[in-house]
BAGU-899506 format. One line per field, with one value per atom (N, C-alpha, C): atom name; x, y, z; residue number from 1; residue in three letters. Coordinates in Angstrom, 2 decimals. Atoms other than C-alpha are relative to their C-alpha. Layout:
N
atome c(CA, ...)
px c(X, ...)
py c(Y, ...)
pz c(Z, ...)
num c(NUM, ...)
residu c(ALA, ...)
END
This chain:
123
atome c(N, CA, C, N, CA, C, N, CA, C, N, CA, C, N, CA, C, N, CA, C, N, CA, C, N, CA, C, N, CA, C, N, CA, C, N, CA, C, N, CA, C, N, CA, C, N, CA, C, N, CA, C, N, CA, C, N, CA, C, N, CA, C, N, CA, C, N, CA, C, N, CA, C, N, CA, C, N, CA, C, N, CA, C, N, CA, C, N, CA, C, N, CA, C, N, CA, C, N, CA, C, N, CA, C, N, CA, C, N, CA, C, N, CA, C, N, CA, C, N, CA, C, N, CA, C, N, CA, C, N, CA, C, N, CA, C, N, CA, C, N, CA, C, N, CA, C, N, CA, C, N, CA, C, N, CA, C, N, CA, C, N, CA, C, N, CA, C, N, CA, C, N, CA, C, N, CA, C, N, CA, C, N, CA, C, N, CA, C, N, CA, C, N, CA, C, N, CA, C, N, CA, C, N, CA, C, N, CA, C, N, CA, C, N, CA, C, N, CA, C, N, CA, C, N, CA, C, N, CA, C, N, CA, C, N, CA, C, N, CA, C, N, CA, C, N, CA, C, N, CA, C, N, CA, C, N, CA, C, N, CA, C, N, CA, C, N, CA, C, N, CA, C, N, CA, C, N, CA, C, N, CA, C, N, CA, C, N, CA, C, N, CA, C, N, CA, C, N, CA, C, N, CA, C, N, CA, C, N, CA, C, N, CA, C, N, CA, C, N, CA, C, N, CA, C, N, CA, C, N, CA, C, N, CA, C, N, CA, C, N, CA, C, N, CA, C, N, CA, C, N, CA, C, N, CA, C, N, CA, C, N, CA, C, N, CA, C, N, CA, C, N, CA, C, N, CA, C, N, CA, C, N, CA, C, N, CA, C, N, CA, C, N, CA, C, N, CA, C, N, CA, C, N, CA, C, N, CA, C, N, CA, C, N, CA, C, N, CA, C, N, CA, C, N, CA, C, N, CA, C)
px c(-1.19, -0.73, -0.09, 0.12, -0.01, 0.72, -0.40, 0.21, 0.21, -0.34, 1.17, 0.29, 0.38, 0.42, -0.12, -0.35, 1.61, -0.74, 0.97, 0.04, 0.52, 0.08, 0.46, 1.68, -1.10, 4.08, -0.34, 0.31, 4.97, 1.20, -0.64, 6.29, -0.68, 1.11, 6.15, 1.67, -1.28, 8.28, 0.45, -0.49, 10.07, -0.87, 1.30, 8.07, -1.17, 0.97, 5.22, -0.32, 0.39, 3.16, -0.20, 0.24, 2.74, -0.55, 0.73, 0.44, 0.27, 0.10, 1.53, -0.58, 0.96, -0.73, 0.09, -0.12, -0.35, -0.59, 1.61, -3.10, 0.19, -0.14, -2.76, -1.18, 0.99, -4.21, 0.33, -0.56, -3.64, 0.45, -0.16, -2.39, -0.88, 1.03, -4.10, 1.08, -0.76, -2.04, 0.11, 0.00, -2.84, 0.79, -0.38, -1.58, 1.64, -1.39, 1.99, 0.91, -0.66, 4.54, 0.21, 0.02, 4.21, 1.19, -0.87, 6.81, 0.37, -0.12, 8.25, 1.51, -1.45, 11.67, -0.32, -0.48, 13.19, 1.50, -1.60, 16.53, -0.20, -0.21, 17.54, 1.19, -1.48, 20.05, 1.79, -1.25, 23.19, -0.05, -0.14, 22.34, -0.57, 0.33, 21.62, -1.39, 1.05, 18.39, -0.62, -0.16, 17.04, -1.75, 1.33, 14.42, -1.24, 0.77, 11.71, -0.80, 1.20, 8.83, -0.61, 0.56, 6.96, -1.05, 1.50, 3.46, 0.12, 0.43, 3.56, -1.33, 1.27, 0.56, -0.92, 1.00, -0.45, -0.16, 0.15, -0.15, 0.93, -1.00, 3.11, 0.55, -0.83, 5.23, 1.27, -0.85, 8.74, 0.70, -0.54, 11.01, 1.14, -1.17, 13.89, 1.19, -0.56, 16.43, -0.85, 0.48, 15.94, -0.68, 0.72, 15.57, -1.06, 1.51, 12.34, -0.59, 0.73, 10.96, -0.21, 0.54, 8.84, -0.95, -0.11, 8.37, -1.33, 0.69, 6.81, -1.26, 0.97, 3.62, -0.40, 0.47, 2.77, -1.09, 1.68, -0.89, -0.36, 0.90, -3.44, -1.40, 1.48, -6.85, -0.23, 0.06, -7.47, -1.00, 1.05, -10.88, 0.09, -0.83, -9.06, 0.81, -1.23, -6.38, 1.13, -1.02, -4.02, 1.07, -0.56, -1.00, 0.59, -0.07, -0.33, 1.41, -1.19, 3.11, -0.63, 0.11, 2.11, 1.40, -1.15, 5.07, -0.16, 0.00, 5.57, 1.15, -1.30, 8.21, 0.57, -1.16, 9.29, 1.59, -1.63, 13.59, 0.30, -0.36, 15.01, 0.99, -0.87, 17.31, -1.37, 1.02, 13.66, -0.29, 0.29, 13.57, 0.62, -0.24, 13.78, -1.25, 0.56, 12.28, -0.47, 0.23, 9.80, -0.61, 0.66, 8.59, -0.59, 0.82, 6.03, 0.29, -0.22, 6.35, -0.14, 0.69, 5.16, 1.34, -0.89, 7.12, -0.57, 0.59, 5.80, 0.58, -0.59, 8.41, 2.06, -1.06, 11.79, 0.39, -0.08, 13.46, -0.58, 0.43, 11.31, 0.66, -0.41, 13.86, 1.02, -0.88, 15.99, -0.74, 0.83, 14.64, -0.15, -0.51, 16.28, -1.54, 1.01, 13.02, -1.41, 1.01, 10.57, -0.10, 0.68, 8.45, -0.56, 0.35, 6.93, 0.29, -0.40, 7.33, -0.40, 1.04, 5.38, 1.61, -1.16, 7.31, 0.52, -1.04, 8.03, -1.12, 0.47, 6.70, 1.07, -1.30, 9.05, -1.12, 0.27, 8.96, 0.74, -0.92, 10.69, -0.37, 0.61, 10.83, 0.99, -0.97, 12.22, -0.82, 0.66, 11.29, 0.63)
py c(0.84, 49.24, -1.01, 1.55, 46.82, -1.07, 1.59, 43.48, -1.12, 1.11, 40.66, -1.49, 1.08, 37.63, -1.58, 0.76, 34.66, -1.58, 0.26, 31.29, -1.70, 1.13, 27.43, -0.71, 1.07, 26.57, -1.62, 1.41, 22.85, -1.11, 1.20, 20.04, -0.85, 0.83, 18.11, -0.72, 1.06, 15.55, 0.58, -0.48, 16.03, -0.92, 0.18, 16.12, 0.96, -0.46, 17.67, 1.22, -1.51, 20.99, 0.59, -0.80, 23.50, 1.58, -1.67, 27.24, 0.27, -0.87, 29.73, 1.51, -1.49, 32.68, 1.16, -1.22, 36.11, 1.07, -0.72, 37.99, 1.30, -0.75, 41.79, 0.56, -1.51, 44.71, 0.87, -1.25, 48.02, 0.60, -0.33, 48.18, -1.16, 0.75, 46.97, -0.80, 0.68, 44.11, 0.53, -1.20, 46.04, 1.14, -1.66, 49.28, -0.50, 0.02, 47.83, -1.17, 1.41, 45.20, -0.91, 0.78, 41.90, -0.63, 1.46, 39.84, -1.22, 0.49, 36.78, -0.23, 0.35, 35.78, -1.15, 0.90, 33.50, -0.46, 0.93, 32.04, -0.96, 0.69, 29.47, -0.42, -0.56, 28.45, 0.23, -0.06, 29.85, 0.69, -0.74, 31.47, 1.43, -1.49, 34.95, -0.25, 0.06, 35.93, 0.23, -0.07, 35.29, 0.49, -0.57, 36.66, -1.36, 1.03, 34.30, 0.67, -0.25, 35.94, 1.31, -1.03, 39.13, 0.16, -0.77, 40.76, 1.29, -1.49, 44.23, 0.68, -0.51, 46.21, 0.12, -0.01, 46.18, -1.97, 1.32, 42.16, -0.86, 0.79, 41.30, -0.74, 0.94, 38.84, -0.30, 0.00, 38.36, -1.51, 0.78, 35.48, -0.16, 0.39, 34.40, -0.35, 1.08, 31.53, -0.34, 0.93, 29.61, -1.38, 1.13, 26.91, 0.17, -0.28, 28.63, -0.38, -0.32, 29.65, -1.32, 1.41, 26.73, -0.63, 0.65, 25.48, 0.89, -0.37, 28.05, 1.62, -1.46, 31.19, 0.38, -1.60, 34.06, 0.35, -0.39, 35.11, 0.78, -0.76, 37.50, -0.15, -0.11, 37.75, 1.12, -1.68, 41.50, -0.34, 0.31, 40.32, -0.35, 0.25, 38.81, 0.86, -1.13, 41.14, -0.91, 1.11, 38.10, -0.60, 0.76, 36.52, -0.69, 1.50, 33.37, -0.18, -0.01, 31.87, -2.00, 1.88, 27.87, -0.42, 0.48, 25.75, -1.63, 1.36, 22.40, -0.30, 0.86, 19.81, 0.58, -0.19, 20.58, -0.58, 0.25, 20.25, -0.14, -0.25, 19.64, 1.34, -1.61, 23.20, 0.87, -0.71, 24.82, 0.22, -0.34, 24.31, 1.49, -1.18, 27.68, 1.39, -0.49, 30.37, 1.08, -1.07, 32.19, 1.25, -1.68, 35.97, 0.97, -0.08, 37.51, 2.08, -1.51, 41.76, 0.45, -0.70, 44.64, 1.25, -0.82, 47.59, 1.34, -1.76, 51.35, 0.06, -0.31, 51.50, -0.67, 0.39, 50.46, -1.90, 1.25, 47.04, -1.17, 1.07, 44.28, -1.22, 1.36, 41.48, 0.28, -0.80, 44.09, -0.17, -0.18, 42.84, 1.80, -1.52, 46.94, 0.94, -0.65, 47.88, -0.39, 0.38, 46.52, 0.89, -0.45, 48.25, -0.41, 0.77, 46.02, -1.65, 1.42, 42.32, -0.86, 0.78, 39.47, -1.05, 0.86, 37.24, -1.27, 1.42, 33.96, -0.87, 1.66, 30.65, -1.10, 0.96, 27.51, -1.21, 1.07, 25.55, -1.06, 0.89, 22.24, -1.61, 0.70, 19.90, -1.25, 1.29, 16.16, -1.24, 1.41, 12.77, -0.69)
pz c(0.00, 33.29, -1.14, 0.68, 30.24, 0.66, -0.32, 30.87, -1.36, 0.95, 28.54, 0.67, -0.84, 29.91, -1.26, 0.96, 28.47, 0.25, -1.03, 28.84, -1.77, 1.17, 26.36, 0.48, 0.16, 27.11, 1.06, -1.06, 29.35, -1.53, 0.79, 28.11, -0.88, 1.34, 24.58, -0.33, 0.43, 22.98, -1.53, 1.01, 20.20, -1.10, 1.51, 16.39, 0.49, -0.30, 18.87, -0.47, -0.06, 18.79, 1.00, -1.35, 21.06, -0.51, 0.49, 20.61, 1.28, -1.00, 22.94, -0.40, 0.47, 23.52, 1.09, -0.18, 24.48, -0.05, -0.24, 25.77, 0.69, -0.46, 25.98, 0.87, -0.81, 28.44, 0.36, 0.47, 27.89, -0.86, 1.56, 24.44, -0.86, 1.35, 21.28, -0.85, 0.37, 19.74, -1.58, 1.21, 16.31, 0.20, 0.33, 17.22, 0.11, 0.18, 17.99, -0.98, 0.55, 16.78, 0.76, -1.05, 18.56, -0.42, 0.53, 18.52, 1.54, -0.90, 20.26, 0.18, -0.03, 21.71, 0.70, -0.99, 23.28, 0.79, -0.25, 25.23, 1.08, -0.48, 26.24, 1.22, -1.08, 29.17, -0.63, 0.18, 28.88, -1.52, 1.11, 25.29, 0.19, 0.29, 24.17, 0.04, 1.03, 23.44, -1.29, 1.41, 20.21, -0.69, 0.52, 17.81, -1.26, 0.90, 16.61, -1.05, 0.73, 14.92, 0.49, -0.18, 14.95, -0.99, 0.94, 13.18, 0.29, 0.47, 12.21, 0.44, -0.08, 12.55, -0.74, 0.97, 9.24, -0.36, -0.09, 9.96, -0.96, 0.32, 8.13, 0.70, -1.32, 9.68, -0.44, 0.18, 10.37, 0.45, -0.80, 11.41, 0.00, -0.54, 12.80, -0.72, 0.88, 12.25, -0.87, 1.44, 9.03, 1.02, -0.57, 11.70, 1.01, -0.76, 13.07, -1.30, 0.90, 10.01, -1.11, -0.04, 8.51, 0.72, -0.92, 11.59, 1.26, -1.13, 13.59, -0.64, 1.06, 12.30, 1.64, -0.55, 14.01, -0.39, 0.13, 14.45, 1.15, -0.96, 16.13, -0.32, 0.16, 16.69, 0.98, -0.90, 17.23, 1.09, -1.56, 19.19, 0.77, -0.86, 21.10, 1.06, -0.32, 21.66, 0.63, -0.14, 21.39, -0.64, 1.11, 19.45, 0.55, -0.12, 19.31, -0.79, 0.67, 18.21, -0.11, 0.07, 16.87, -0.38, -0.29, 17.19, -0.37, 0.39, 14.69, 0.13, 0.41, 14.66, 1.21, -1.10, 17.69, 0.46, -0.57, 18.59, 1.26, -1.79, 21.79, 0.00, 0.19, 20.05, 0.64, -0.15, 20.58, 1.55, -1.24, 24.34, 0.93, -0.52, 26.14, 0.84, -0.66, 27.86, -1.16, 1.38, 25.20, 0.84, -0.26, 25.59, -0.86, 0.85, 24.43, 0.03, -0.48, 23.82, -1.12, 0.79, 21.92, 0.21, 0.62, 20.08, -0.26, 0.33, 19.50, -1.49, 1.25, 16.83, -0.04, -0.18, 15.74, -1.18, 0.48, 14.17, 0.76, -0.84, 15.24, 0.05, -0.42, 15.24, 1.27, -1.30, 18.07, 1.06, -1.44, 21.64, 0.20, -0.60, 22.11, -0.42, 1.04, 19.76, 1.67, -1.04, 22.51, 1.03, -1.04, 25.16, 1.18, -0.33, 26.45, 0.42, 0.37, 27.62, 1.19, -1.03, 29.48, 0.50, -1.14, 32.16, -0.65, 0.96, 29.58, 0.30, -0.42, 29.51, -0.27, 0.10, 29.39, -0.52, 1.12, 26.43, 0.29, 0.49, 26.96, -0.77, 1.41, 24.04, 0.61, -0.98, 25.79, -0.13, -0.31, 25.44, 1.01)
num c(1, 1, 1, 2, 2, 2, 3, 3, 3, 4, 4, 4, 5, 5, 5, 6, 6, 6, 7, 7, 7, 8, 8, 8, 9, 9, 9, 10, 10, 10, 11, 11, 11, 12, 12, 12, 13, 13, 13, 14, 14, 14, 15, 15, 15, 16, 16, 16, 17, 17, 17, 18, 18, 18, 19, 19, 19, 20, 20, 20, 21, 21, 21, 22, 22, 22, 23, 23, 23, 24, 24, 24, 25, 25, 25, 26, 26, 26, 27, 27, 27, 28, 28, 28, 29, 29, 29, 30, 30, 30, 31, 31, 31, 32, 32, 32, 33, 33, 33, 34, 34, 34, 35, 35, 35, 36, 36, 36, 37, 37, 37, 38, 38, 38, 39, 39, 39, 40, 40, 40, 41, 41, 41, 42, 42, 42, 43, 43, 43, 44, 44, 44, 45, 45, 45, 46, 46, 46, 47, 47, 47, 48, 48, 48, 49, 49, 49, 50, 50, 50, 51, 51, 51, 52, 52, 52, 53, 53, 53, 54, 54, 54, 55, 55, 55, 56, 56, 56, 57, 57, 57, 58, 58, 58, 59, 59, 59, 60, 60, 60, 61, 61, 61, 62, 62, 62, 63, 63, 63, 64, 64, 64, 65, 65, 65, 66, 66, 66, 67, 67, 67, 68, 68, 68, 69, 69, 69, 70, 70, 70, 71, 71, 71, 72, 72, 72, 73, 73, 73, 74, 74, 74, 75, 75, 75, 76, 76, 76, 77, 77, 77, 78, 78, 78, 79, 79, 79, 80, 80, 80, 81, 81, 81, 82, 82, 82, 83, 83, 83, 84, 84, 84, 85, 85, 85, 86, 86, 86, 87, 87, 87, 88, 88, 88, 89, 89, 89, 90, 90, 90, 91, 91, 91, 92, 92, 92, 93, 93, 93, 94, 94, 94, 95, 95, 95, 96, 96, 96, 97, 97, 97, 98, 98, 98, 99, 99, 99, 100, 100, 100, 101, 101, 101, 102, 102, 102, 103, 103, 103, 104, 104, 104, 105, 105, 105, 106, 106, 106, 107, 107, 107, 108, 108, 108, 109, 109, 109, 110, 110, 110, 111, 111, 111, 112, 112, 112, 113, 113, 113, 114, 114, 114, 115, 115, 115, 116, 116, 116, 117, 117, 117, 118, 118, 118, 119, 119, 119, 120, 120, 120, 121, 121, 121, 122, 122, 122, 123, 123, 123)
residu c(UNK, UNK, UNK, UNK, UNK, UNK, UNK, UNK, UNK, UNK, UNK, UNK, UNK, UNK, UNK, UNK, UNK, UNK, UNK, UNK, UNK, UNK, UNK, UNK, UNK, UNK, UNK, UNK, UNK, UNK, UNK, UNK, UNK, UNK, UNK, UNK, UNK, UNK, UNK, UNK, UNK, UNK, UNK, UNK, UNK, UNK, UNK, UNK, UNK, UNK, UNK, UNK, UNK, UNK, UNK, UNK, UNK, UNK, UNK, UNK, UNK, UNK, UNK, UNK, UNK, UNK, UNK, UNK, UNK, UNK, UNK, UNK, UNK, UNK, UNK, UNK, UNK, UNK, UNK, UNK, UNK, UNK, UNK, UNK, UNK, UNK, UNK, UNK, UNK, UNK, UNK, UNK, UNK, UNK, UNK, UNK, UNK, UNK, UNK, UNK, UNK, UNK, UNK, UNK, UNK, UNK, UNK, UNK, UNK, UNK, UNK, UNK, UNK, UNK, UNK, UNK, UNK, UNK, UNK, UNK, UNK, UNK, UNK, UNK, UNK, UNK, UNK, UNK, UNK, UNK, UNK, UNK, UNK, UNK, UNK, UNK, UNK, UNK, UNK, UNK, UNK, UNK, UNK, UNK, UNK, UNK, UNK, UNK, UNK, UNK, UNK, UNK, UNK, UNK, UNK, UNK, UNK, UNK, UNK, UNK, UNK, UNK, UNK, UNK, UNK, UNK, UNK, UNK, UNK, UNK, UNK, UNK, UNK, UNK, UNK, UNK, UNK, UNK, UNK, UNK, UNK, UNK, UNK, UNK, UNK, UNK, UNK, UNK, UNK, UNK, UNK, UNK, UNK, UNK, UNK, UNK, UNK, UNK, UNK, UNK, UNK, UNK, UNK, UNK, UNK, UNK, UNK, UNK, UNK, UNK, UNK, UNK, UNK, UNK, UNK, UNK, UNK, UNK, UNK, UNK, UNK, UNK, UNK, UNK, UNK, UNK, UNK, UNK, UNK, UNK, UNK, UNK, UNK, UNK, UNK, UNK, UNK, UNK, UNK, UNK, UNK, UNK, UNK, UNK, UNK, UNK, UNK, UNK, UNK, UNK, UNK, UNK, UNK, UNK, UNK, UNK, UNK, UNK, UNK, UNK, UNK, UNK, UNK, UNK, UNK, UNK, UNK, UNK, UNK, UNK, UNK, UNK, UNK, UNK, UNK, UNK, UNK, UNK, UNK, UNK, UNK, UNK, UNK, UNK, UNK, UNK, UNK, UNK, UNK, UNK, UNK, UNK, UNK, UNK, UNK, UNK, UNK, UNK, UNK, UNK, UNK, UNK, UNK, UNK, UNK, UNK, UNK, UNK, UNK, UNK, UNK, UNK, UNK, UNK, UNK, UNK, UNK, UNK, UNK, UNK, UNK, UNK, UNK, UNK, UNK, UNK, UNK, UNK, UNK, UNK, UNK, UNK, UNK, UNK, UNK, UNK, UNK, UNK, UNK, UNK, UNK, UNK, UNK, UNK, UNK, UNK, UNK, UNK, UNK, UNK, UNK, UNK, UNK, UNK, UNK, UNK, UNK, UNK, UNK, UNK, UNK, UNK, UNK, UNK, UNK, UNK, UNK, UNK, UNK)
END
């Protein structure tokens, strides 16, 4: 059974940081495309960031990108999404999920996908 098990969100004030991490079992975070989403209430869901397999990386909004990197540590068998300058736009429910194949900024591309963590960004 894979699992994707997610695990860093909670609450931070705005400017803050926050690393959320994403710790597979059953697939090899190498062999697929990780990526992360997120939505928020009442919005769509949206595409933040992804790593390839050969460890490119993709992102989002313009108002991620900057702001937020995408990492793994195969020994692990983990990726991590670090999260600067945090927005109170950024608060939402992130998700962490893996791809066989396909466009990785298309949730539709995903196989996989861990239960969320809740980011909220509030002073």
């Amino acid at each position: 059974q894979v699992q994707l098990i997610e695990s860093g969100g909670g609450l931070v004030q705005p400017g803050g940081s926050l690393r959320l991490s994403c710790e597979a079992s059953g697939l090899a975070v190498n062999g697929y495309t990780m990526g992360w989403f997120r939505q928020a209430n009442g919005k769509d869901r949206e595409f933040v960031a992804s790593i390839r397999r050969s460890g490119g990386n993709a992102y989002g909004p313009s108002s991620v990108k900057g702001r937020f990197t995408i990492s793994r540590d195969i020994a692990k068998n983990t990726v991590y999404l670090q999260m600067n300058s945090l927005k109170a736009e950024d608060t939402a429910v992130y998700s962490c999920a893996a791809a066989r194949a396909g466009i990785s900024s298309a949730s539709t591309s995903y196989d996989y996908w861990g239960q969320g963590t809740q980011v909220t960004v509030s002073s």
